[in-house]
N, C-alpha and C positions, 0 to 999 in steps of 0.2 A: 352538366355538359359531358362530363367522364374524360379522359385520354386518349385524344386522336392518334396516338401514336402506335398502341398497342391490338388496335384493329387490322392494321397493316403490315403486320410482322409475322401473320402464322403464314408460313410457306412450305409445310408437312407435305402439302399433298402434288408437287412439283416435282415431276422422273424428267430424268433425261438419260438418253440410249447413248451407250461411249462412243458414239460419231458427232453427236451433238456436245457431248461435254471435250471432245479434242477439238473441234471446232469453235466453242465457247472458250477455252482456257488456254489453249494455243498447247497444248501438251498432247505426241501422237498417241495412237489407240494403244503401241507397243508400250510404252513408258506408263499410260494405266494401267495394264494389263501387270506390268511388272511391279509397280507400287501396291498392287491387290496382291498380287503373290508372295510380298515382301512383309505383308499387314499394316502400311503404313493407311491405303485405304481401303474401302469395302463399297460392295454393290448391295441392292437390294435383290439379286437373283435368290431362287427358292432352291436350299437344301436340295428338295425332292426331284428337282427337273433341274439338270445339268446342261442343257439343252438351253434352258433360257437367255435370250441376249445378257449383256451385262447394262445393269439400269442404276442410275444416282440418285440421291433424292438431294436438294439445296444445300443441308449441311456438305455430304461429301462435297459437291461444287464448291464450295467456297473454300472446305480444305485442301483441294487441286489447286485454287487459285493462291491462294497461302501458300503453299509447299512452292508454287513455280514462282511467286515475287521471292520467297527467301532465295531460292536458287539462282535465279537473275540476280541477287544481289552479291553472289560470290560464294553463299553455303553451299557446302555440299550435300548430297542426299540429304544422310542422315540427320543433318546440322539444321537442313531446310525442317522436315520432320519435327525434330526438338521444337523448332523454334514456334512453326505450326502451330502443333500440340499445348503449347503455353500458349500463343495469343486464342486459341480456341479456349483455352480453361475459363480466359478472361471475359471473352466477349458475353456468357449470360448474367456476369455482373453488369456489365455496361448496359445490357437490355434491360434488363429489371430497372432499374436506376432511370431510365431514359425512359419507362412506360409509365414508371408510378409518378414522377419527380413532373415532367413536363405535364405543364399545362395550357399552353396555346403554343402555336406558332403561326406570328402574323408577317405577310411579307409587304412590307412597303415598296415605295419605289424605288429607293434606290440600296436597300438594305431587308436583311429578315431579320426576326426580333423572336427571339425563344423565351417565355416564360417559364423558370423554373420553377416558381411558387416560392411563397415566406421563407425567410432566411431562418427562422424561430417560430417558437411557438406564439412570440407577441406577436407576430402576423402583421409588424410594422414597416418592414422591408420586403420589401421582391429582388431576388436574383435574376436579372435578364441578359442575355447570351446575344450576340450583337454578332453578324456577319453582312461586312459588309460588299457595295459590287466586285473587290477585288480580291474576294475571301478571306478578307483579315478576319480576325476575332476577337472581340473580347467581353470583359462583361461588365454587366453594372448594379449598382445599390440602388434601387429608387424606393422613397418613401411611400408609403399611401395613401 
C-alpha cells in the first residue's frame, strides 16, 4: 500500500509574493523586508534581476510563522530567530519519522487512529496513536 503520508508533504513548488505572505502571517511587508536585510530570512528573487518582486517558497512561510509565534510569545527578534532556527533543525527529523513509521491513518467516528507499525521486529505488537474528538492523545499496545 506504501505511506500515505509522504505523498503529501512535497510543497517545493508553492511561491508566494511578500503581500501574500504579510497577509498569510500577519507580519507587515516592512518587518519582511527588514528580516531579509537582517539574514534571518530569504526570498527566492534572482541575483541577476534586482528588479524582481520578492517571492517565498513554503519553507521561508513557515519560518515567518515561526519567527512571529516566538515573538507573540514575549522573544525578541533575535531570541524569536534562535528559537525558529532550532525548531526548524527539528522539524526534518519529525518528517522522516512520520513518513517512514506511519502506516495508516483511519478516522472513526468519534476518534482517528494512527498506525505506527510493530513495536519490534517480532511484529507482535502495534503502536497506535489515538486522537480523540477533544484532541486528547494517547497511545496503545495492541497485540496481533
Amino acid at each position: 500500500m506504501g505511506n500515505p503520508i509522504g505523498k503529501f508533504m512535497d510543497s517545493d513548488n508553492l511561491i508566494f509574493g511578500i503581500g501574500q505572505v504579510s497577509k498569510i502571517t500577519g507580519v507587515s511587508s516592512r518587518s519582511l523586508r527588514y528580516w531579509e536585510s537582517q539574514g534571518y530570512i530569504s526570498t527566492l528573487k534572482s541575483d541577476n534581476d534586482k528588479q524582481t518582486s520578492r517571492q517565498y517558497n513554503v519553507q521561508n512561510l513557515l519560518k515567518i510563522f515561526r519567527i512571529k509565534h516566538f515573538q507573540d510569545e514575549g522573544y525578541t527578534l533575535q531570541g524569536a530567530v534562535e528559537k525558529a532556527l532550532k525548531l526548524q533543525a527539528q522539524l526534518p527529523i519529525i518528517k522522516t519519522f512520520m513518513e517512514k513509521q506511519i502506516q495508516d491513518i483511519i478516522i472513526e467516528e468519534d476518534r482517528g487512529v494512527i498506525d505506527f507499525g510493530f513495536c519490534d521486529s517480532s511484529q507482535k505488537q502495534r503502536i497506535i496513536g489515538i486522537v480523540d474528538r477533544d484532541a486528547n492523545t494517547h497511545f496503545e499496545i495492541r497485540d496481533v
